[in-house]
DSSP file (Angstrom, degrees, kcal/mol; ACC not computed):
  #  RESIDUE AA STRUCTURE BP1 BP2  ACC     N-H-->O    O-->H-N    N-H-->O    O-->H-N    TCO  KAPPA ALPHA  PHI   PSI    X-CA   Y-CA   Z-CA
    1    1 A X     >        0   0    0      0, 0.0     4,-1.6     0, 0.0   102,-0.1   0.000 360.0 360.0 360.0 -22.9   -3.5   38.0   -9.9
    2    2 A X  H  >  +     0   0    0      2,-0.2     4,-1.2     3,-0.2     5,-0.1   0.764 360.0  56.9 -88.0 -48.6   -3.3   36.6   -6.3
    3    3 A X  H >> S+     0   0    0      2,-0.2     3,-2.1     3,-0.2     4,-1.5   0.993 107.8  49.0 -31.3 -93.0   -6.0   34.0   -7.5
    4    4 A X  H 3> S+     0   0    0      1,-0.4     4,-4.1     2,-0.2    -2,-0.2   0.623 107.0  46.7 -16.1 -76.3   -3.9   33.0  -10.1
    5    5 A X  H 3X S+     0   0    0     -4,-1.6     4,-2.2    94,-0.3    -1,-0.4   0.687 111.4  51.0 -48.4 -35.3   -0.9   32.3   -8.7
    6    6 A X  H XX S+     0   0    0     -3,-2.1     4,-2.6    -4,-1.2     3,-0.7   0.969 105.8  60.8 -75.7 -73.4   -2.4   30.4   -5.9
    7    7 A X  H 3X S+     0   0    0     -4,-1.5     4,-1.0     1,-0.3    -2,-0.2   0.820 107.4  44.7 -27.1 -55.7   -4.2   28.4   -8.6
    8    8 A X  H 3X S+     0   0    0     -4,-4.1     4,-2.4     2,-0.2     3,-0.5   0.917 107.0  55.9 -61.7 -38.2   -0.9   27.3  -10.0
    9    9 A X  H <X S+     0   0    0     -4,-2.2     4,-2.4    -3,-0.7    -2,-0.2   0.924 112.9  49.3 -60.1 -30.9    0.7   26.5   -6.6
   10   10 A X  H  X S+     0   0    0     -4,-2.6     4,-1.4     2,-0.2    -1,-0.2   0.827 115.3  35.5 -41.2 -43.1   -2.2   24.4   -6.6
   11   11 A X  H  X S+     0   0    0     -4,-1.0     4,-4.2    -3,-0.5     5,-0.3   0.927 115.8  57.0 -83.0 -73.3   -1.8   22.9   -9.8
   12   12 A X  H  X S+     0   0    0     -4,-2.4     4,-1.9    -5,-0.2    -2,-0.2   0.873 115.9  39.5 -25.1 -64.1    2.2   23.0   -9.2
   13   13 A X  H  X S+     0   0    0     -4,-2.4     4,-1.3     1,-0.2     5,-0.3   0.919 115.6  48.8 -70.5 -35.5    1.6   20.7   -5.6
   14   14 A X  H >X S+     0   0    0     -4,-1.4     4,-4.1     2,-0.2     3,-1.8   0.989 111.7  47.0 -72.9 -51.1   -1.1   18.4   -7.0
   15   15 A X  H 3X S+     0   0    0     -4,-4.2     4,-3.9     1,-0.2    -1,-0.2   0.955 114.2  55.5 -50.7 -37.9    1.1   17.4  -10.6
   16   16 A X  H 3X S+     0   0    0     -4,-1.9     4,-1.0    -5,-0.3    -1,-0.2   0.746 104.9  50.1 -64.9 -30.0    4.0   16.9   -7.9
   17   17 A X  H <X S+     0   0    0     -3,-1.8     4,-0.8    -4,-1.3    -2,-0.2   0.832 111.6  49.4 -71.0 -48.4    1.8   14.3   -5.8
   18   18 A X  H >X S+     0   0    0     -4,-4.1     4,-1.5    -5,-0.3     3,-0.6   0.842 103.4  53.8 -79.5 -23.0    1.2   12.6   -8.6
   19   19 A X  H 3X S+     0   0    0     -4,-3.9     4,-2.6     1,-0.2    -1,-0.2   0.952 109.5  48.7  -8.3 -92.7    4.5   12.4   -9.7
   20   20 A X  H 3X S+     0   0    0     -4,-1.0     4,-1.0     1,-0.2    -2,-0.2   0.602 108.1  58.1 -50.2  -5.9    5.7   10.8   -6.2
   21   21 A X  H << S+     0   0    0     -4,-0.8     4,-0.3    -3,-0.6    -1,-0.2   0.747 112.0  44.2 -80.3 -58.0    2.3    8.2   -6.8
   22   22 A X  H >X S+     0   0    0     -4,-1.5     3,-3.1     2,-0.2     4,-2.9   0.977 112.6  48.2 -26.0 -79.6    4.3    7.3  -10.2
   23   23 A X  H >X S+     0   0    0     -4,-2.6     3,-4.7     1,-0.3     2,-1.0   0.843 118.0  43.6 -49.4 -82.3    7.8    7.0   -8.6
   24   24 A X  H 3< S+     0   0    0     -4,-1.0    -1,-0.3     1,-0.4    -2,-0.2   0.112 112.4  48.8 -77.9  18.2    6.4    4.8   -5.9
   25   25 A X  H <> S+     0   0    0     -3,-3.1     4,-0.7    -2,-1.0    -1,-0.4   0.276 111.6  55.8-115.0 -36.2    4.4    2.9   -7.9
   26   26 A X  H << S+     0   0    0     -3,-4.7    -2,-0.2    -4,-2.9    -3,-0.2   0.792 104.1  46.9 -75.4 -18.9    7.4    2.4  -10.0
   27   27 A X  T  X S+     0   0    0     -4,-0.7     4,-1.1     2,-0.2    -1,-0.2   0.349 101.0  69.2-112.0  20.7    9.5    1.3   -7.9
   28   28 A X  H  > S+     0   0    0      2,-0.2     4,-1.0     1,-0.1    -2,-0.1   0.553 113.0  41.7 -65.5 -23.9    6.7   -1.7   -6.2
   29   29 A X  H  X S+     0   0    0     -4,-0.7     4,-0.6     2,-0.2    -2,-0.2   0.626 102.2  54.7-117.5  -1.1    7.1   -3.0   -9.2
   30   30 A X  H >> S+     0   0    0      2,-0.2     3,-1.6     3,-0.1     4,-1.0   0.950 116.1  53.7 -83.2 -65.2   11.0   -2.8  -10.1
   31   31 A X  H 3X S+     0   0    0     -4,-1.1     4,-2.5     1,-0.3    -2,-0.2   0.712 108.2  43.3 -56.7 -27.6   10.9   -4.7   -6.4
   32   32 A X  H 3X S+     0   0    0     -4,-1.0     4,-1.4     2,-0.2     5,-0.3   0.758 109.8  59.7 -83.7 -13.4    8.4   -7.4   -7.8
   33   33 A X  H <X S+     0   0    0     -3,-1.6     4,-2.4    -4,-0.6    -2,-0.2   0.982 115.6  34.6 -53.4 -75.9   11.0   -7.2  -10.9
   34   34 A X  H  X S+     0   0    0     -4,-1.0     4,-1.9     1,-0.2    -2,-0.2   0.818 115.9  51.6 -83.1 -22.3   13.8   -8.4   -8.2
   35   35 A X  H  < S+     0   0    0     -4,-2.5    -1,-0.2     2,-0.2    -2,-0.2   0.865 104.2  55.1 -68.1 -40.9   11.9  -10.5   -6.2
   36   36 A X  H >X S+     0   0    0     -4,-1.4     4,-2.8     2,-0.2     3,-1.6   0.962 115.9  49.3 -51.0 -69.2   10.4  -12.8   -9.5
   37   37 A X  H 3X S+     0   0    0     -4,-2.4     4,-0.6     1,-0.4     2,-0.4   0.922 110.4  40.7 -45.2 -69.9   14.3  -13.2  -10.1
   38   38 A X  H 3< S+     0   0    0     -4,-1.9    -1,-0.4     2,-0.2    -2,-0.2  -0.049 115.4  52.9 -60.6  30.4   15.3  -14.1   -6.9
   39   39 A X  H <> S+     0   0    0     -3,-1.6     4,-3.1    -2,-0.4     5,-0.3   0.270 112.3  48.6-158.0 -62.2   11.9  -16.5   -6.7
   40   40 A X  H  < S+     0   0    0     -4,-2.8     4,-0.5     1,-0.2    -2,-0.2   0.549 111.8  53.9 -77.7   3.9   13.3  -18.0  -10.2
   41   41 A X  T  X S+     0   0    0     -4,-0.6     4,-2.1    -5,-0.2    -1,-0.2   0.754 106.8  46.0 -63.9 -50.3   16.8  -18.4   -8.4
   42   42 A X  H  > S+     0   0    0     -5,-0.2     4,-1.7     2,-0.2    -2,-0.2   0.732 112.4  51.5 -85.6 -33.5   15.8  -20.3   -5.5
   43   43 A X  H  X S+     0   0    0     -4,-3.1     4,-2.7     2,-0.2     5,-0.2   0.942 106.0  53.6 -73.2 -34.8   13.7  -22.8   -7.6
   44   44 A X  H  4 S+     0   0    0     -4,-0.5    -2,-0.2    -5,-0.3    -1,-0.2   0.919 113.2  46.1 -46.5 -48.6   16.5  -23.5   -9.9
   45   45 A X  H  X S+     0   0    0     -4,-2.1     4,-0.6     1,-0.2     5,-0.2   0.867 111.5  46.7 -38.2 -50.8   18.3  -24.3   -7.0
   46   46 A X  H  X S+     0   0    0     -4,-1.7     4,-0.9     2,-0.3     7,-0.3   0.779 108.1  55.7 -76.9 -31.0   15.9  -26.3   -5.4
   47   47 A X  H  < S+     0   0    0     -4,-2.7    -1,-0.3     1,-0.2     7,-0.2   0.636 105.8  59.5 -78.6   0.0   15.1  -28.4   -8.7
   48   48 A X  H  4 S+     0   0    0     -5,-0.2    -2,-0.3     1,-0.2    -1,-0.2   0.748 113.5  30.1-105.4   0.4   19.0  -29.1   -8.7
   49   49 A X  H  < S+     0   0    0     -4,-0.6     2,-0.5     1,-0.2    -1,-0.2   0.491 124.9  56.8 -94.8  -2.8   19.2  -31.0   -4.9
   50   50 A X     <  -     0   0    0     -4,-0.9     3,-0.2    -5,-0.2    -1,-0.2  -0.947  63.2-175.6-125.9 132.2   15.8  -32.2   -5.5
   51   51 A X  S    S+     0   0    0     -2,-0.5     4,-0.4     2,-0.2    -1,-0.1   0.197  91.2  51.7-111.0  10.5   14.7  -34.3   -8.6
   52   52 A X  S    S+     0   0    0      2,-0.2    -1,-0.2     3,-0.0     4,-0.2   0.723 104.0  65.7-111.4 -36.5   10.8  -34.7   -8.1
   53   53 A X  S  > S+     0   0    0     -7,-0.3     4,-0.7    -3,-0.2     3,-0.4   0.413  96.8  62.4-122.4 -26.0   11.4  -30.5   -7.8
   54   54 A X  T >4 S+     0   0    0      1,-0.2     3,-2.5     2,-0.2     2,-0.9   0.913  90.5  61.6 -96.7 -89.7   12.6  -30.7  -12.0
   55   55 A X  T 34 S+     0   0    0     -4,-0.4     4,-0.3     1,-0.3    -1,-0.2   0.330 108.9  39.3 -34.5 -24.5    9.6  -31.9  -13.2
   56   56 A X  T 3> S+     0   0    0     -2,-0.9     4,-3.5    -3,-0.4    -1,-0.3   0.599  94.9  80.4 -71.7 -36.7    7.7  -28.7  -12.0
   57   57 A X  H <X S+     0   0    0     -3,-2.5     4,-2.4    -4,-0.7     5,-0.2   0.591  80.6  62.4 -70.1 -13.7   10.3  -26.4  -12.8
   58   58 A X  H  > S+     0   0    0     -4,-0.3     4,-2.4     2,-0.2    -1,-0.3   0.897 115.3  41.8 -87.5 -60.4    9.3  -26.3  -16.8
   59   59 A X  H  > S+     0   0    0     -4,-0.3     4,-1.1     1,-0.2     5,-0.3   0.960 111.9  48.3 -50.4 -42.3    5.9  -24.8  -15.2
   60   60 A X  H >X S+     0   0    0     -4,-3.5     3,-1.5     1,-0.2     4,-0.9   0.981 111.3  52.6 -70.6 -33.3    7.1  -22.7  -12.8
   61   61 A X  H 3X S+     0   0    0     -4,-2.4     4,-1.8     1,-0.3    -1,-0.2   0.911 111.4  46.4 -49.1 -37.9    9.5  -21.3  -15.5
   62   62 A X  H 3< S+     0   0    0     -4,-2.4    -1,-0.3     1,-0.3    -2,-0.2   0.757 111.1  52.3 -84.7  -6.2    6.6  -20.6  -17.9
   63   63 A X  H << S+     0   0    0     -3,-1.5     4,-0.5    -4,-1.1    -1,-0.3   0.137 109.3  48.6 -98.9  -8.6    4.5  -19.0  -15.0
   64   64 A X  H  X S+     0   0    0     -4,-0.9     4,-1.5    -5,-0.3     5,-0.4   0.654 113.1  50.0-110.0 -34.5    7.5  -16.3  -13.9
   65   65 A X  T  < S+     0   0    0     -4,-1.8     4,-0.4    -5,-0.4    -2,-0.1   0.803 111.2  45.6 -75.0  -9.2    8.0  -15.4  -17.5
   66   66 A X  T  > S+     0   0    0     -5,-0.1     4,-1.5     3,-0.1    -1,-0.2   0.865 119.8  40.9 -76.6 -28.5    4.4  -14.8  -17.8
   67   67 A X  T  4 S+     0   0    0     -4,-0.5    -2,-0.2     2,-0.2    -3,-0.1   0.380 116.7  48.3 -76.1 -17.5    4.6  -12.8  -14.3
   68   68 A X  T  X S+     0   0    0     -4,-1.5     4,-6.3     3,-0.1     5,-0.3   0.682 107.8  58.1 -89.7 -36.0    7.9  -11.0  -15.3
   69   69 A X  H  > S+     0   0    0     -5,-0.4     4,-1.9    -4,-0.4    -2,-0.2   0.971 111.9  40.7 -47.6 -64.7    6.2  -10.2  -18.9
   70   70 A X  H  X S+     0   0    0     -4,-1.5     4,-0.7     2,-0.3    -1,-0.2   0.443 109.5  56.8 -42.7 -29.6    3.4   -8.3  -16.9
   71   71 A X  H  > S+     0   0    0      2,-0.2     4,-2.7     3,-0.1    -1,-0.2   0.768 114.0  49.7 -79.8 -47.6    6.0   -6.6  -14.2
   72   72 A X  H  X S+     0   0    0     -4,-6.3     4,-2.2     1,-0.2     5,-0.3   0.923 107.3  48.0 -70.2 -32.6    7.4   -5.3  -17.5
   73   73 A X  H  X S+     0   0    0     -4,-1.9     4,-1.4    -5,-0.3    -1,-0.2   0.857 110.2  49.0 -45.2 -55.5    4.7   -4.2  -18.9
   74   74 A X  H  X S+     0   0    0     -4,-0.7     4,-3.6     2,-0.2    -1,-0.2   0.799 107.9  54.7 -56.7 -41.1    3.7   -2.4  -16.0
   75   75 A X  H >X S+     0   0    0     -4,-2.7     4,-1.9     2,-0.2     3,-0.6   0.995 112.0  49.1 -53.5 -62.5    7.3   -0.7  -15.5
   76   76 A X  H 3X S+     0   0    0     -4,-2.2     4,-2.7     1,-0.3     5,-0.3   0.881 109.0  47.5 -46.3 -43.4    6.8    0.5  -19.3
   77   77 A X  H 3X S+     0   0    0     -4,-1.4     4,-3.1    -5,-0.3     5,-0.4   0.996 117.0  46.1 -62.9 -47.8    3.3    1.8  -18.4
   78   78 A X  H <X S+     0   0    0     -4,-3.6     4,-1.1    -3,-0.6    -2,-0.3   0.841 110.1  54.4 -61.6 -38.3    5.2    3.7  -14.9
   79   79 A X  H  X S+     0   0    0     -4,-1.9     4,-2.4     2,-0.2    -1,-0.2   0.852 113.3  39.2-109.0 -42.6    8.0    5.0  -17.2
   80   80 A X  H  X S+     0   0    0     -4,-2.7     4,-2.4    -5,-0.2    -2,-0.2   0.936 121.8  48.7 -43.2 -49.3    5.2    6.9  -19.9
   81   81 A X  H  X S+     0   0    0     -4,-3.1     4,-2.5    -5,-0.3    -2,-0.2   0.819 109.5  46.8 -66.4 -35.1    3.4    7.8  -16.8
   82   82 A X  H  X S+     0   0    0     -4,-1.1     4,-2.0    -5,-0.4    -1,-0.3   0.936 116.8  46.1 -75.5 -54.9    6.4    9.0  -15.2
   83   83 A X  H  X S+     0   0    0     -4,-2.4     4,-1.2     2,-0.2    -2,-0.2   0.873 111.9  47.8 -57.0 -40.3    7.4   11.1  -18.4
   84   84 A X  H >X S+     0   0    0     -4,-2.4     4,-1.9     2,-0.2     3,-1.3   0.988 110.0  49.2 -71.3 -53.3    4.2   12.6  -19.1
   85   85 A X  H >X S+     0   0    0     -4,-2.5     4,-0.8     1,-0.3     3,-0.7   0.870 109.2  56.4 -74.1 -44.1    3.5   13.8  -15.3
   86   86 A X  H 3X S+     0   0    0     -4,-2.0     4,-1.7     1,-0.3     3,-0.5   0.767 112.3  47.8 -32.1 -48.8    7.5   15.5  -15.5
   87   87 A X  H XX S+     0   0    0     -3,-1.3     4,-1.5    -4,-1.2     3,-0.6   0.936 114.6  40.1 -81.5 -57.3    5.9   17.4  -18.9
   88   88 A X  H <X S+     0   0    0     -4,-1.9     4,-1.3    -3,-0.7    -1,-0.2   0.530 117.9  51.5-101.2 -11.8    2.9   18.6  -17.3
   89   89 A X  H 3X S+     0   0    0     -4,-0.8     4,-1.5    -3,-0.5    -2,-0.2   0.759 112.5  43.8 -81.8 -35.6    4.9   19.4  -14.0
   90   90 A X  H <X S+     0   0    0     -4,-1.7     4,-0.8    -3,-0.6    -2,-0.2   0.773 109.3  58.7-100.5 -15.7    7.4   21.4  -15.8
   91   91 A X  H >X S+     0   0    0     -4,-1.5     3,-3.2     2,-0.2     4,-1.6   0.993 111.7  50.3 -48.9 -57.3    4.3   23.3  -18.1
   92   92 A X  H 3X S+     0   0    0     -4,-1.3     4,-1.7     1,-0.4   -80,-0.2   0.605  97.7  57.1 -78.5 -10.4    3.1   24.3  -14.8
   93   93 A X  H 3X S+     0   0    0     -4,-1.5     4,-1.3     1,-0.2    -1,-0.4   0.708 113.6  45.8 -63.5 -26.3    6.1   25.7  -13.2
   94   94 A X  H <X S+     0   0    0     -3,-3.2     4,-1.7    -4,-0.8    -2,-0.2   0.838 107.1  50.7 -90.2  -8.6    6.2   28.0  -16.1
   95   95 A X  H  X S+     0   0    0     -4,-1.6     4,-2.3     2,-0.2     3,-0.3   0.924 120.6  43.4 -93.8 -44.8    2.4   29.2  -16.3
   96   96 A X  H >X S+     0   0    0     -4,-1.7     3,-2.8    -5,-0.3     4,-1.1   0.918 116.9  46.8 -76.0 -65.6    3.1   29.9  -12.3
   97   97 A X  H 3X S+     0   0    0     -4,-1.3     4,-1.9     1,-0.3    -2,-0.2   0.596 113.7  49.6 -17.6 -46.8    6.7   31.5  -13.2
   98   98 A X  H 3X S+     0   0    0     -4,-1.7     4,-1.9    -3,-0.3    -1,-0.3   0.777 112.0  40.6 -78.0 -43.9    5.0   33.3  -15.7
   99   99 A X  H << S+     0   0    0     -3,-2.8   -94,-0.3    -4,-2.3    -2,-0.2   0.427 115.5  57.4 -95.7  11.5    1.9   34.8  -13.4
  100  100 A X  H  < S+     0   0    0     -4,-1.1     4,-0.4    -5,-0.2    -2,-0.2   0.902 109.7  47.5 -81.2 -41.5    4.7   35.4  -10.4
  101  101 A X  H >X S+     0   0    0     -4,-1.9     3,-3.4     1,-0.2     4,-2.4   0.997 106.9  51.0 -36.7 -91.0    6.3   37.4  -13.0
  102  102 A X  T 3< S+     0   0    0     -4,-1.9     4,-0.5     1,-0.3    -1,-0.2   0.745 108.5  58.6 -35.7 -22.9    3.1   39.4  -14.1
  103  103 A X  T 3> S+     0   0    0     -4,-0.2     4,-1.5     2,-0.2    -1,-0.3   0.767 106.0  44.6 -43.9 -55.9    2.7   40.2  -10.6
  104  104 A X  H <> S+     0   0    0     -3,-3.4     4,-2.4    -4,-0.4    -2,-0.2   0.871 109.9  56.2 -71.9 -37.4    6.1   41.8  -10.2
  105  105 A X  H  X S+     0   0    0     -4,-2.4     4,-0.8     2,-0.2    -1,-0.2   0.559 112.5  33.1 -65.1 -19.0    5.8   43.4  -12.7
  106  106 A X  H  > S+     0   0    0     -4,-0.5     4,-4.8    -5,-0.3     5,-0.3   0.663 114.8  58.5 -96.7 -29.0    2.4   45.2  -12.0
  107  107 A X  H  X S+     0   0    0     -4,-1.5     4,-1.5     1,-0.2    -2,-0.2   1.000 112.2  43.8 -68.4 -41.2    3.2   45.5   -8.2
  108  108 A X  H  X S+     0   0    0     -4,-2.4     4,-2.2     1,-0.2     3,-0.4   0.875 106.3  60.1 -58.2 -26.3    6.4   47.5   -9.6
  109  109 A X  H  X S+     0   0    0     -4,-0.8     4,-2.6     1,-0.3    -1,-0.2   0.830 112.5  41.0 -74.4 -40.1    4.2   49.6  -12.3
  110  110 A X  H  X S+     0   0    0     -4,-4.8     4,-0.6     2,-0.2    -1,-0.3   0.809 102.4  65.5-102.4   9.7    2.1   51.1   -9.2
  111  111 A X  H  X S+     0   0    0     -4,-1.5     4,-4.7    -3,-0.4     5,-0.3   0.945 110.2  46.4 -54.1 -76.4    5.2   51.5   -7.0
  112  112 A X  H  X S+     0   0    0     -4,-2.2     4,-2.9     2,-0.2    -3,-0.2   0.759 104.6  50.4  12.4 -97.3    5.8   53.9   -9.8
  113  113 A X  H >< S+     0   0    0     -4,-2.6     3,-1.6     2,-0.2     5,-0.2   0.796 112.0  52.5 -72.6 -95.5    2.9   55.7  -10.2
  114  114 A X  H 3X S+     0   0    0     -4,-0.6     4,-1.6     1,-0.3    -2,-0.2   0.318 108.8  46.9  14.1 -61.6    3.0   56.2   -6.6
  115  115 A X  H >X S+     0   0    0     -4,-4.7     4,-1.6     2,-0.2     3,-0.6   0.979 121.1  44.3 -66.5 -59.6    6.7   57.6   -6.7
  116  116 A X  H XX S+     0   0    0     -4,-2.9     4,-1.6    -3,-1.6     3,-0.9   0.834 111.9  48.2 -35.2 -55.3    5.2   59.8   -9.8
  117  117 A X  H 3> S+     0   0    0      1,-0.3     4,-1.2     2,-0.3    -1,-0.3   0.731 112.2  54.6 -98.3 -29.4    2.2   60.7   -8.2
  118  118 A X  H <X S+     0   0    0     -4,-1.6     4,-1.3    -3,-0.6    -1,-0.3   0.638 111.4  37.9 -79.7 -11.4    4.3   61.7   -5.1
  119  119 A X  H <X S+     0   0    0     -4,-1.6     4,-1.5    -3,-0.9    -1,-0.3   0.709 103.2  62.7-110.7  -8.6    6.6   64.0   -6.5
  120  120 A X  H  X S+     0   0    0     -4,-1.6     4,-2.2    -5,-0.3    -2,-0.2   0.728 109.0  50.5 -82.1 -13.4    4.6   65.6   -8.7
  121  121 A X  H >< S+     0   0    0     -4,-1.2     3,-0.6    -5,-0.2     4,-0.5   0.990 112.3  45.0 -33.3 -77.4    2.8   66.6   -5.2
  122  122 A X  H >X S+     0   0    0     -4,-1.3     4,-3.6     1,-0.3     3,-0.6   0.661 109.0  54.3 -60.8 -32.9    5.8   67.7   -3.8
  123  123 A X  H 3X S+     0   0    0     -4,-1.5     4,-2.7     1,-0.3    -1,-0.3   0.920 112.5  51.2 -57.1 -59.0    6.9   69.8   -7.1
  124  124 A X  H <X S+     0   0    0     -4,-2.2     4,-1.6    -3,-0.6    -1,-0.3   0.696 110.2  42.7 -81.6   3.8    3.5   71.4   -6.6
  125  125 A X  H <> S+     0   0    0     -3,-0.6     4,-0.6    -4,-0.5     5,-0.3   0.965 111.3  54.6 -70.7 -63.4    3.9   72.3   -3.1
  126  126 A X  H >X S+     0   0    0     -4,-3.6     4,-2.5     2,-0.2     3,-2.3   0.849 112.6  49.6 -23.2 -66.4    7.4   73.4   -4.0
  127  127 A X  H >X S+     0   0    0     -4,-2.7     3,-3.1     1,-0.2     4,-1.6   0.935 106.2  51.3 -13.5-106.7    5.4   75.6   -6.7
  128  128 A X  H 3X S+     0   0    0     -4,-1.6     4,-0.9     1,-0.2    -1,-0.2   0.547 107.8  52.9 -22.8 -23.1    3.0   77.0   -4.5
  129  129 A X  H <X S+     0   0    0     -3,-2.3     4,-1.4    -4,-0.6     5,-0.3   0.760 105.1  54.3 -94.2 -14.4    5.8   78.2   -1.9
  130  130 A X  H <X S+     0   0    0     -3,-3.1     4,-0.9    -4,-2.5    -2,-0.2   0.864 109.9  45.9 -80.4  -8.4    7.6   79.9   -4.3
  131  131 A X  H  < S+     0   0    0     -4,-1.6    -1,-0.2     2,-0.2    -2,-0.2   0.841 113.2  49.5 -80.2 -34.8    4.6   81.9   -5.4
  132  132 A X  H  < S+     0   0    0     -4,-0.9    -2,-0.2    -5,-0.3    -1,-0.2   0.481 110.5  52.0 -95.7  10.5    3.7   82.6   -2.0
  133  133 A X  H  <        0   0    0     -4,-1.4    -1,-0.2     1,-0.1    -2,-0.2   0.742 360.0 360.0 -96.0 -15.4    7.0   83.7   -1.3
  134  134 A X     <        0   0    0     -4,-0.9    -2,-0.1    -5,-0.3    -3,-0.1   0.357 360.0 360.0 -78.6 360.0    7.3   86.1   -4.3
C-alpha cells in the first residue's frame, strides 16, 4: 500500500511539473503576443514621421499578422495543453486520495484486531483467575 501511494505522489509531482512547463510556456508566448503589438505600434508610428518608412509598412504589416497568427496558434495549442494536464492532475489526486484512504482504512482494521485480540487476552486471564480463585 506504501508502494502505491508513493507511486501516486510521484505521478501527483511529475503531472504538476508539467503543468508549470505549460503555464510558463504559456505565458512566453502571451509576452511575444504583447511585444508583436507593441512592435506593430512603433512602426505605425515611425511610417507616420517618416515617409520612405510607409512604403515598408504594407510588408511589415503582412509579416506581424503572419507572426501574430502563429503566437495564436501556439496560445491555443498552450490553452488544450493546459486543460488536458489540469484533467490528468486532478485524476491523480483522486487515485492518490483514494489509496491514502485504503490505507486508513486497513491501518484502522488491524488497530482493531489488535484491540480485539487484546481483550479477548485479558477476558481470558480474567477467566483463568476466577477459576483459580474458586
Amino acid at each position: 500500500m506504501a508502494s502505491l501511494i508513493k507511486l501516486a505522489d510521484l505521478e501527483v509531482e511529475q503531472l504538476q511539473k508539467r503543468l508549470r512547463e505549460i503555464a510558463d510556456r504559456r505565458v512566453a508566448v502571451e509576452l511575444v503576443l504583447e511585444s508583436l503589438a507593441m512592435e506593430g505600434r512603433e512602426e505605425t508610428a515611425r511610417a507616420t514621421l517618416d515617409a520612405s518608412a510607409g512604403w515598408y509598412l504594407v510588408g511589415f504589416r503582412e509579416g506581424l499578422k503572419a507572426r501574430r497568427a502563429k503566437a495564436d496558434a501556439d496560445l491555443k495549442v498552450c490553452a488544450m495543453e493546459e486543460a488536458g494536464a489540469r484533467d490528468a492532475l486532478s485524476r491523480a489526486f483522486e487515485e492518490q486520495k483514494k489509496y491514502e484512504m485504503l490505507a486508513e482504512t486497513a491501518r484502522l482494521t488491524a488497530t482493531r484486531k489488535v484491540a480485539k485480540l487484546e481483550t479477548a487476552a485479558l477476558d481470558e486471564l480474567a477467566l483463568r483467575g476466577r477459576f483459580r480463585a474458586a
